[in-house]
N, CA, C and O of each residue as an XYZ file, in Angstrom:
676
protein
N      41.179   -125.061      0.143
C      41.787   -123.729      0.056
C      40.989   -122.917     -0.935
O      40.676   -121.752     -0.689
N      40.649   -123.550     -2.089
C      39.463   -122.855     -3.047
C      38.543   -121.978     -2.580
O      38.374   -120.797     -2.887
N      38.006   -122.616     -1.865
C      36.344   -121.972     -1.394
C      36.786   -120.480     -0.434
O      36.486   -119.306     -0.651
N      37.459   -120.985      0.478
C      37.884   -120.003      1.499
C      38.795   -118.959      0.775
O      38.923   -117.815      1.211
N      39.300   -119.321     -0.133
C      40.138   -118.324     -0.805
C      39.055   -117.494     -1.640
O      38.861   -116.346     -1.241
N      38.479   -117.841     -2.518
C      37.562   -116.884     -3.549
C      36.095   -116.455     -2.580
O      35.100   -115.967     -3.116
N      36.183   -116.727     -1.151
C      35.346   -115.863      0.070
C      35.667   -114.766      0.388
O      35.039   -113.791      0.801
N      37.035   -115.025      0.105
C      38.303   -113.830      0.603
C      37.912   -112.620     -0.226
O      37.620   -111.472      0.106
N      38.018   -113.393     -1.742
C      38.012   -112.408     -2.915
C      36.840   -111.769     -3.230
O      36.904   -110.657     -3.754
N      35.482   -112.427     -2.936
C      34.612   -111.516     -2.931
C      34.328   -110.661     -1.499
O      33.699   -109.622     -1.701
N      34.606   -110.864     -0.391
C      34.960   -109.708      0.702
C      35.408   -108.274     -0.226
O      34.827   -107.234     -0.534
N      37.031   -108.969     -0.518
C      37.744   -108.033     -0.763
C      36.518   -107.353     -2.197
O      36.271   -106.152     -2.079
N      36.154   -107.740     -2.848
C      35.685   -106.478     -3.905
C      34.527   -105.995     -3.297
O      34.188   -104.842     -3.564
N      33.869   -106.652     -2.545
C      32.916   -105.872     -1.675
C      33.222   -104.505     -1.180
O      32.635   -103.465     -1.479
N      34.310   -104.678     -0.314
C      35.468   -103.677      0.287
C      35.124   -102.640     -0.769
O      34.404   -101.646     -0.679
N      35.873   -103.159     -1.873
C      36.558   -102.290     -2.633
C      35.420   -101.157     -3.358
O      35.457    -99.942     -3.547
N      34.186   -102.474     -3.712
C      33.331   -101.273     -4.154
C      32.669   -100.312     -3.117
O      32.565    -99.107     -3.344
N      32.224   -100.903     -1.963
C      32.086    -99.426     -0.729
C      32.594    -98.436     -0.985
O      32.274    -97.289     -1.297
N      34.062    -99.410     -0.700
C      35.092    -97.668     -0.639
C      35.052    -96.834     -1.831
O      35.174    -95.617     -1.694
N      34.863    -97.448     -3.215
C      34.497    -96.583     -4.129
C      33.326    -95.984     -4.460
O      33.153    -94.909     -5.033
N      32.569    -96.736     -4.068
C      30.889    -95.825     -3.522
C      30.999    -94.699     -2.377
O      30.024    -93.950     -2.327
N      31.828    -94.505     -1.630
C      32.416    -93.897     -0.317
C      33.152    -92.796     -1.336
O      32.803    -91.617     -1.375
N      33.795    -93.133     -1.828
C      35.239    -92.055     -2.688
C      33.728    -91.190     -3.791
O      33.268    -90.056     -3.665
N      33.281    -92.436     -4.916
C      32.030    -91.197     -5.126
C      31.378    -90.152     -4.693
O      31.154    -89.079     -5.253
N      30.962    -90.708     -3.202
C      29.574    -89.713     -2.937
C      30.719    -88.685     -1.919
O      30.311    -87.568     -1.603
N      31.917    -89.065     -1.520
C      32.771    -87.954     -1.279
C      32.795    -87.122     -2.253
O      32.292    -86.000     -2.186
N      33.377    -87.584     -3.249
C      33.362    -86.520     -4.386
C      32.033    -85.689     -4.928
O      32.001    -84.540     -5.370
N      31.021    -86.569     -4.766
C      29.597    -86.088     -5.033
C      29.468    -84.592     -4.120
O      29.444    -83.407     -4.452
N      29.426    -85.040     -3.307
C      29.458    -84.084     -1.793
C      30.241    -83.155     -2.296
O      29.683    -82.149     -2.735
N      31.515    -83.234     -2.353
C      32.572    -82.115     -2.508
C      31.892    -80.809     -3.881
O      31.601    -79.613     -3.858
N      31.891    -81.802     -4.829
C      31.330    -81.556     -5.696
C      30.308    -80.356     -5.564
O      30.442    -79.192     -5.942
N      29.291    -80.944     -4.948
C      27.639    -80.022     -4.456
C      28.277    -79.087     -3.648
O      27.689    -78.023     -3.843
N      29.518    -78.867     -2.533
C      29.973    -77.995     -1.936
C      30.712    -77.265     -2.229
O      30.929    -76.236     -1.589
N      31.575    -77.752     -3.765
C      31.964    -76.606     -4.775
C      30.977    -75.764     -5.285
O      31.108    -74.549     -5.434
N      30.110    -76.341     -5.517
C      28.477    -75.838     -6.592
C      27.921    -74.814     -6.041
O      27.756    -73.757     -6.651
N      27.485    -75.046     -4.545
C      27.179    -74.490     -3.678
C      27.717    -72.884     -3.017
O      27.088    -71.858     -2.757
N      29.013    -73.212     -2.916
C      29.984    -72.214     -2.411
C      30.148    -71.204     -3.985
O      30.202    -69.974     -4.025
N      30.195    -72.067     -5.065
C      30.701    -71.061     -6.610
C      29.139    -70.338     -6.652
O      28.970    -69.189     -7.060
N      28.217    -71.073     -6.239
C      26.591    -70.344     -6.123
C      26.483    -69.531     -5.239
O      26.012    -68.462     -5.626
N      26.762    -69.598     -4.047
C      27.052    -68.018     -2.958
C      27.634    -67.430     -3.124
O      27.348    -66.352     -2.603
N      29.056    -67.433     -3.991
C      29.550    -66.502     -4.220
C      29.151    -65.660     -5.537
O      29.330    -64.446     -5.638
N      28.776    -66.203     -6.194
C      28.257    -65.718     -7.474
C      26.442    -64.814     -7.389
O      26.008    -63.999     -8.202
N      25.776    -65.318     -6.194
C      24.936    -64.676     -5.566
C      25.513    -63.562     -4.942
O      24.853    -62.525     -5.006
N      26.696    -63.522     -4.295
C      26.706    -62.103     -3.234
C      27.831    -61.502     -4.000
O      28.431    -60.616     -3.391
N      28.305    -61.816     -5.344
C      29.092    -60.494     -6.285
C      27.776    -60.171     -6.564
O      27.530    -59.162     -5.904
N      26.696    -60.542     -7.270
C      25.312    -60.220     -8.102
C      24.981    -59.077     -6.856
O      25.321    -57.922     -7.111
N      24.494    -59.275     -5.850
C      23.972    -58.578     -4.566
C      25.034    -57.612     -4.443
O      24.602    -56.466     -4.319
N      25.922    -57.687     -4.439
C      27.384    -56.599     -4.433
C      26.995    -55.585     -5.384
O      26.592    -54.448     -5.142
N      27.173    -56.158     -6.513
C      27.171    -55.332     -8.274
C      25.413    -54.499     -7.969
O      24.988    -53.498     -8.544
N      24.789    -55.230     -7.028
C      23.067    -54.537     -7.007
C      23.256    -53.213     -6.517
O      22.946    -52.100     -6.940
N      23.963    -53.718     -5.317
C      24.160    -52.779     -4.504
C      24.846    -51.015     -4.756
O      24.601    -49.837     -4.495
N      25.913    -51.975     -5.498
C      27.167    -50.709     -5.945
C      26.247    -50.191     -7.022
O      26.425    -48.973     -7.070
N      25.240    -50.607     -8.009
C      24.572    -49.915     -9.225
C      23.383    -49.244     -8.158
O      23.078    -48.074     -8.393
N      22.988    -49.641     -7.488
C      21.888    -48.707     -6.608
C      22.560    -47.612     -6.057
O      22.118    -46.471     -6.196
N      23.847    -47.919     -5.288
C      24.552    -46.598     -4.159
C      24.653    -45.377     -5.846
O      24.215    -44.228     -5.913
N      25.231    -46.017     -6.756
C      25.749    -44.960     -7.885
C      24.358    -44.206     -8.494
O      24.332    -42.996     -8.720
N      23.271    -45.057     -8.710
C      22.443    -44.546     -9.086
C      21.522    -43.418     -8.219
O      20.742    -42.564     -8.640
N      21.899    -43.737     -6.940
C      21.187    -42.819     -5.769
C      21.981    -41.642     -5.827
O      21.370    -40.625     -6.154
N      23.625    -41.497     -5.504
C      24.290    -40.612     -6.195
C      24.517    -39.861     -7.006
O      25.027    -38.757     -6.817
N      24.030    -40.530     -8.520
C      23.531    -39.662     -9.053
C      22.008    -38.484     -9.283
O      21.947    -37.395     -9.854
N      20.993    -39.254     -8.598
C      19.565    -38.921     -8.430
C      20.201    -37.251     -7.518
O      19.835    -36.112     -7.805
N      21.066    -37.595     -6.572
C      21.196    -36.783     -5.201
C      21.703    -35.415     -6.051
O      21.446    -34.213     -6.113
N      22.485    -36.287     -6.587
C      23.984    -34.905     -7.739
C      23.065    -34.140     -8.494
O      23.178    -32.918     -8.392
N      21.766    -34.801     -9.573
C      20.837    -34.629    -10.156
C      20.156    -33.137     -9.221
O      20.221    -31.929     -9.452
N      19.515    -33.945     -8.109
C      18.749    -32.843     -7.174
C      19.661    -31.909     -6.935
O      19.159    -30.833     -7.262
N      20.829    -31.746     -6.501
C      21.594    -31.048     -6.336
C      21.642    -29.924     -7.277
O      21.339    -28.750     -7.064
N      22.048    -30.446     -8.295
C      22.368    -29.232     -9.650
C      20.922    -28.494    -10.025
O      20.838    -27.322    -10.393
N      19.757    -29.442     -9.854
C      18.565    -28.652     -9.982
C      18.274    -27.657     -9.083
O      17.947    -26.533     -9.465
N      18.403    -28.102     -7.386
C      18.055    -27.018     -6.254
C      18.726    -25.936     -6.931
O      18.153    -24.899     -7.265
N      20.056    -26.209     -7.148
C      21.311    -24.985     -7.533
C      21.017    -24.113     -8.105
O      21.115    -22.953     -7.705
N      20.343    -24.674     -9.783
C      20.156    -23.829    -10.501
C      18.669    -23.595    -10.472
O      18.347    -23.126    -11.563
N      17.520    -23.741     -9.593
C      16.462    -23.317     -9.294
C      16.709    -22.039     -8.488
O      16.106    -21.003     -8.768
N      17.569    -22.107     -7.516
C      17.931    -20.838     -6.693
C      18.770    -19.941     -7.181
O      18.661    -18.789     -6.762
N      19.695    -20.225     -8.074
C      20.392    -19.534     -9.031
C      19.372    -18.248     -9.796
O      19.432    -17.019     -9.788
N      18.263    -19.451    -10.555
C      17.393    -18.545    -11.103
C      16.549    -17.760    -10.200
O      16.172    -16.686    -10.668
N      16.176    -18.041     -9.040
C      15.506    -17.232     -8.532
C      15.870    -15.782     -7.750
O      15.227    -14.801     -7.377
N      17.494    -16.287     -7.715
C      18.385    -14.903     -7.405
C      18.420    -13.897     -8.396
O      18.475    -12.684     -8.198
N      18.371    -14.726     -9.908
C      18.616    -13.706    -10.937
C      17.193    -13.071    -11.289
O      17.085    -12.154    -12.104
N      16.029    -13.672    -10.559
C      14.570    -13.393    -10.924
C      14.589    -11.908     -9.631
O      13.821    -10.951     -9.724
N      15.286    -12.016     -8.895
C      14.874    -11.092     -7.422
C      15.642     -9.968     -8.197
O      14.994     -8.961     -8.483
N      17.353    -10.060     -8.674
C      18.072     -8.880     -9.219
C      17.531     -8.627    -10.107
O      17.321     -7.417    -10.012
N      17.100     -9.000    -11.041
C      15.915     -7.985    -11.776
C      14.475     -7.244    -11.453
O      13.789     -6.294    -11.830
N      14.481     -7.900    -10.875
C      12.953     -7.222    -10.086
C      13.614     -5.762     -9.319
O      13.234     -4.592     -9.364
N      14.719     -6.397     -8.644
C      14.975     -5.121     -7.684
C      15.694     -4.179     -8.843
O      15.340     -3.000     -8.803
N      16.366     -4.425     -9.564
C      16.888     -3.616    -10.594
C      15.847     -2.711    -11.674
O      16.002     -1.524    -11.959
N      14.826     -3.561    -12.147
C      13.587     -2.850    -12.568
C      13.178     -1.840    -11.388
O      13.426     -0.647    -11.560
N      12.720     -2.152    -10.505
C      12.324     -1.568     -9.516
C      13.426      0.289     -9.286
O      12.938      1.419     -9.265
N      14.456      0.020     -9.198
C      15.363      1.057     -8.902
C      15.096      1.938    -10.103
O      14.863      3.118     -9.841
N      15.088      1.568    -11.398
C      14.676      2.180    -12.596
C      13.773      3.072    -12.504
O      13.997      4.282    -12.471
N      12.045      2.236    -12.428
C      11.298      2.776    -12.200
C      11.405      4.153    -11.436
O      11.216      5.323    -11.769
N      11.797      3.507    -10.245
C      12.428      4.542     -8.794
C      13.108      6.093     -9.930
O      12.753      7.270     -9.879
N      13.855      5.617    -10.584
C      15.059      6.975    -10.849
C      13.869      7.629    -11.970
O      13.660      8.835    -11.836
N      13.135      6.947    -12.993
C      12.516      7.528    -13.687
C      11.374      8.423    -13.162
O      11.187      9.556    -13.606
N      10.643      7.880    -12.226
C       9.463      8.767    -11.615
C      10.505     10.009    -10.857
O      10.010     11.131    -10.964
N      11.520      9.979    -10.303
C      12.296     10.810     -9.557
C      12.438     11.942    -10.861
O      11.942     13.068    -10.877
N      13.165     11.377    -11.816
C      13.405     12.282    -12.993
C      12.156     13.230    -13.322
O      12.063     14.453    -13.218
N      11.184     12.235    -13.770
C       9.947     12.850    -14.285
C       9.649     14.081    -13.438
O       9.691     15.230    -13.878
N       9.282     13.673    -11.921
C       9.288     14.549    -11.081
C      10.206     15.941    -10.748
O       9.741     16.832    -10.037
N      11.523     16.023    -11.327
C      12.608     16.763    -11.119
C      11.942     17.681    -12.581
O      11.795     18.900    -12.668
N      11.613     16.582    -13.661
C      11.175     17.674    -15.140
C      10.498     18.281    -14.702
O      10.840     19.450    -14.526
N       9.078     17.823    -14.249
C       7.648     18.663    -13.946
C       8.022     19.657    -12.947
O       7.307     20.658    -12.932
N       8.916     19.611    -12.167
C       8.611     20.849    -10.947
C      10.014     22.043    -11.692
O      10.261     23.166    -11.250
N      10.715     21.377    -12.857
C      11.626     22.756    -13.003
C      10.438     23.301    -14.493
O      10.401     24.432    -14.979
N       9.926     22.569    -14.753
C       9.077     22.846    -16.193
C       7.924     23.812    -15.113
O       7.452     24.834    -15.611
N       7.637     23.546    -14.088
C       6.556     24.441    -13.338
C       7.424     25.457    -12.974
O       7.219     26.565    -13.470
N       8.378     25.303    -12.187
C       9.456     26.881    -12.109
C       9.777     27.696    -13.240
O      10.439     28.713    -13.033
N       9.431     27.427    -14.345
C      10.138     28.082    -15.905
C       9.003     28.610    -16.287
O       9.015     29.710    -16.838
N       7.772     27.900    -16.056
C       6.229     28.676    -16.303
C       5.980     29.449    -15.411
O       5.451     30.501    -15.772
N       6.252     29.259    -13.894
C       6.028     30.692    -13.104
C       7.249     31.359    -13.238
O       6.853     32.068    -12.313
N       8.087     31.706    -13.435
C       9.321     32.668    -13.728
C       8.564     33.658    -15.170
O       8.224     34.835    -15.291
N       8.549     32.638    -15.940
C       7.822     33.561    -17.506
C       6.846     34.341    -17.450
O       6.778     35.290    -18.230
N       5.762     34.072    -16.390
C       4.355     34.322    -16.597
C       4.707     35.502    -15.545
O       3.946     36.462    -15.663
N       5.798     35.652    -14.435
C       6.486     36.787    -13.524
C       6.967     37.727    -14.713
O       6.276     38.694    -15.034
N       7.856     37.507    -15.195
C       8.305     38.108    -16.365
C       7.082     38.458    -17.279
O       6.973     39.675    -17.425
N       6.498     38.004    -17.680
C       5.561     38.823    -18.496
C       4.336     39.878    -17.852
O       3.677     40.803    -18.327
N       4.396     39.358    -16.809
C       3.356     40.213    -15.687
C       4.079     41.467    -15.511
O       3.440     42.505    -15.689
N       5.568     41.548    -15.123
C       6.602     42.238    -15.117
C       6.118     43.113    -16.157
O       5.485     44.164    -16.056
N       6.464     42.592    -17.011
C       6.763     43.187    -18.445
C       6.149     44.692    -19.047
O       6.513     45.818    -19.385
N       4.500     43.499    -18.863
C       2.898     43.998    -18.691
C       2.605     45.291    -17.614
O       1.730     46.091    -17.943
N       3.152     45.447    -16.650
C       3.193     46.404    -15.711
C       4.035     47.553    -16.010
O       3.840     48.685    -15.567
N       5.064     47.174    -16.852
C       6.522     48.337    -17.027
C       5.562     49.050    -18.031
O       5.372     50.260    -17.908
N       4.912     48.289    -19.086
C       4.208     48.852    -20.407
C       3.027     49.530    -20.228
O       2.599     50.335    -21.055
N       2.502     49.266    -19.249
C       1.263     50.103    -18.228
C       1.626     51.443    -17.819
O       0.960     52.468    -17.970
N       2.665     51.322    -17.328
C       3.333     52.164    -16.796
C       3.891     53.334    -17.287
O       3.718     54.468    -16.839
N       4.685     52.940    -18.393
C       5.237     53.385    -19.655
C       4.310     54.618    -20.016
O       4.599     55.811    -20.109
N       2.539     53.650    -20.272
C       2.357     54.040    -21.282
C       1.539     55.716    -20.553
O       1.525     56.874    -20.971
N       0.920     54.999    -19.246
C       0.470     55.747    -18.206
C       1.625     57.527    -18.642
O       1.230     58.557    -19.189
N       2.617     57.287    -18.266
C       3.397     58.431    -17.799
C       3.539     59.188    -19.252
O       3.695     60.408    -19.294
N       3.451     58.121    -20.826
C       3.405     58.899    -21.746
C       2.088     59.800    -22.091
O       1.952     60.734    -22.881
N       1.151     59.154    -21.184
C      -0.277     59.594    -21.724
C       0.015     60.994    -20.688
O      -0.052     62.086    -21.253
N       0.322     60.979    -19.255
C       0.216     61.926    -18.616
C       1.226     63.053    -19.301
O       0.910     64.242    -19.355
N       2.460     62.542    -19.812
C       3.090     63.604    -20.634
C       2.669     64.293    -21.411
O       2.740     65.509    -21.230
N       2.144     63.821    -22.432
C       1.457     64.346    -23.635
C      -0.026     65.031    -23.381
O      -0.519     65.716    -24.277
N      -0.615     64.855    -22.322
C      -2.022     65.382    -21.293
C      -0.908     66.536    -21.041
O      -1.149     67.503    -21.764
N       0.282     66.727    -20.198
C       0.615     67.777    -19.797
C       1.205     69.067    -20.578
O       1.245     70.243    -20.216
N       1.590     68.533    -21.611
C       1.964     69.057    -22.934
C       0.825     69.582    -23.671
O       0.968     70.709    -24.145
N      -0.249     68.994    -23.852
C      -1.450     69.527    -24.231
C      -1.496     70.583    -23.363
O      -1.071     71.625    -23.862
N      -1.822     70.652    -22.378
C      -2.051     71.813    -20.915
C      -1.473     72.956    -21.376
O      -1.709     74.100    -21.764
N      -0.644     72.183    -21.176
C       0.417     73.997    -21.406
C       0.561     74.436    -23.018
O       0.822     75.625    -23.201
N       0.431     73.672    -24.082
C       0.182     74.220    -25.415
C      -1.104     75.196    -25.172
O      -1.328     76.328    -25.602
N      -1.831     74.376    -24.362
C      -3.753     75.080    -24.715
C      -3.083     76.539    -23.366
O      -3.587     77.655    -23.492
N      -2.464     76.412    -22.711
C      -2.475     78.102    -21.787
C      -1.581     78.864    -22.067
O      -1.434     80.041    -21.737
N      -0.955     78.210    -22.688
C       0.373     79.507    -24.030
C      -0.689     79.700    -24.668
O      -1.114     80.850    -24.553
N      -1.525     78.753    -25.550
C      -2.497     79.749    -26.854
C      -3.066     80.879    -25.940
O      -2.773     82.056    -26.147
N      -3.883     80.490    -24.930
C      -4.868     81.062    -24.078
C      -3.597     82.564    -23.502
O      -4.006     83.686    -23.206
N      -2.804     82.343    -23.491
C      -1.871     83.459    -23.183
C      -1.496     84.651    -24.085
O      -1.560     85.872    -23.941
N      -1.024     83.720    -25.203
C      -0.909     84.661    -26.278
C      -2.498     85.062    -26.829
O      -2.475     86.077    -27.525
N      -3.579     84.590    -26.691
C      -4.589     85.419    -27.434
C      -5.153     86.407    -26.618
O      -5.748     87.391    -27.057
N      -4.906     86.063    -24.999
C      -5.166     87.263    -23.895
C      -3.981     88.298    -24.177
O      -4.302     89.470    -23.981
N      -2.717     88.085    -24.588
C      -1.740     89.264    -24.648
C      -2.048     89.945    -26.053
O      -1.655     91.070    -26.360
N      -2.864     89.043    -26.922
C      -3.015     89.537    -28.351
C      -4.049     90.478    -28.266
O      -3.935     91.450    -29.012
N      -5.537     90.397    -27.160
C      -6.509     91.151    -26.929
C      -6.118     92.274    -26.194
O      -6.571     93.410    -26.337
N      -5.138     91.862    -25.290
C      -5.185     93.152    -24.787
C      -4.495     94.060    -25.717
O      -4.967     95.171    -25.956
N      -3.164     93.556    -26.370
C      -2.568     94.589    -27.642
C      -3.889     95.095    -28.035
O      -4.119     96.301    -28.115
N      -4.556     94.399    -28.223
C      -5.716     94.967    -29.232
C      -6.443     96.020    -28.447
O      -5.757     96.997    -28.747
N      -7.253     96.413    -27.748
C      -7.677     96.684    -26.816
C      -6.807     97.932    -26.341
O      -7.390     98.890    -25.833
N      -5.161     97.940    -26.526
C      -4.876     98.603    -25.875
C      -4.580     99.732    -27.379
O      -4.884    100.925    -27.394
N      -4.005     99.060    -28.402
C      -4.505     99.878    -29.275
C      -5.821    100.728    -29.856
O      -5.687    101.774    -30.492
N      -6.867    100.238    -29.603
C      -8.214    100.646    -29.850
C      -8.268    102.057    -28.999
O      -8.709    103.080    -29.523
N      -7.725    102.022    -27.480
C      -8.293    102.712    -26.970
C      -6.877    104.221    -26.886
O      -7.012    105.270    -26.257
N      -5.694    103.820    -27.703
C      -4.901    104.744    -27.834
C      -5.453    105.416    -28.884
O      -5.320    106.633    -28.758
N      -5.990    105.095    -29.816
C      -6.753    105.348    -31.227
C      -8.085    106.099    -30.603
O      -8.261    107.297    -30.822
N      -8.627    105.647    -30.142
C      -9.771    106.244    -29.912
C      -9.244    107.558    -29.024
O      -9.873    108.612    -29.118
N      -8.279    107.480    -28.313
C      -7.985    108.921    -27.475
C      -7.098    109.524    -28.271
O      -6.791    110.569    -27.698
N      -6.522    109.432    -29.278
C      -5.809    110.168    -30.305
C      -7.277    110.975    -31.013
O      -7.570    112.133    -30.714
N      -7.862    110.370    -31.705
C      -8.991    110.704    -32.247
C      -9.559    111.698    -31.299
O      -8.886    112.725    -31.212
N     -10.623    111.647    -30.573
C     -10.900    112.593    -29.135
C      -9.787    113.633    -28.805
O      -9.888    114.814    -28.473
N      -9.046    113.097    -28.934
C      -7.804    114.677    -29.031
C      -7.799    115.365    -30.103
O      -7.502    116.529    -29.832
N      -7.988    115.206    -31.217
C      -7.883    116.149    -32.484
C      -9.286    116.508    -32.999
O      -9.414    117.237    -33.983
């Protein structure tokens, strides 16, 4: 019964260690397929977190371009309203200038009318005083010329009453 009995007993731990070499490399296995699976997942949050920091960072690049186009065209609207606003300036000032020079040319020919005017009345004036005083002369010089012909003949006419008084006596 000895022999066949402790045949038994090393079977049986034979058994026993398999199955616990079996239960190991199960667990081994399981093990590497925990490892494995906690490693893919820990790879595709990493690839996730890549992802989500790339989409945000592109988002912002875009938001970035965005606010620049914005305020590039912003400025270039405010670059055009001044230009056109200078521009209108210019516009009203040459208009002005132009409105000075042609009433400043109407005020110099009006004056230079007026003094031509003026110049002609005083011509005129002086014309009709000269012919006055010419006509006034005239007739002073044929009153003298009158009275010294009425004075000769008095004379004359006395001489010759005298002289025939005389001849009478």
């Amino acid at each position: 019964m000895g022999p066949v009995g402790s045949g038994i007993d090393i079977t049986g731990k034979a058994i026993v260690k398999v199955v616990e070499l079996i239960i190991i490399i199960i667990i081994i296995i399981i093990i590497i397929i925990i490892i494995i699976i906690i490693i893919i997942i820990i790879i595709i949050i990493i690839i996730i977190i890549i992802i989500i920091i790339i989409i945000i960072i592109i988002i912002i690049i875009i938001i970035i371009i965005i606010i620049i186009i914005i305020i590039i065209i912003i400025i270039i609207i405010i670059i055009i309203i001044i230009i056109i606003i200078i521009i209108i300036i210019i516009i009203i000032i040459i208009i002005i200038i132009i409105i000075i020079i042609i009433i400043i040319i109407i005020i110099i020919i009006i004056i230079i009318i007026i003094i031509i005017i003026i110049i002609i009345i005083i011509i005129i004036i002086i014309i009709i005083i000269i012919i006055i005083i010419i006509i006034i002369i005239i007739i002073i010089i044929i009153i003298i010329i009158i009275i010294i012909i009425i004075i000769i003949i008095i004379i004359i006419i006395i001489i010759i009453i005298t002289i025939h008084l005389v001849h009478h006596r």
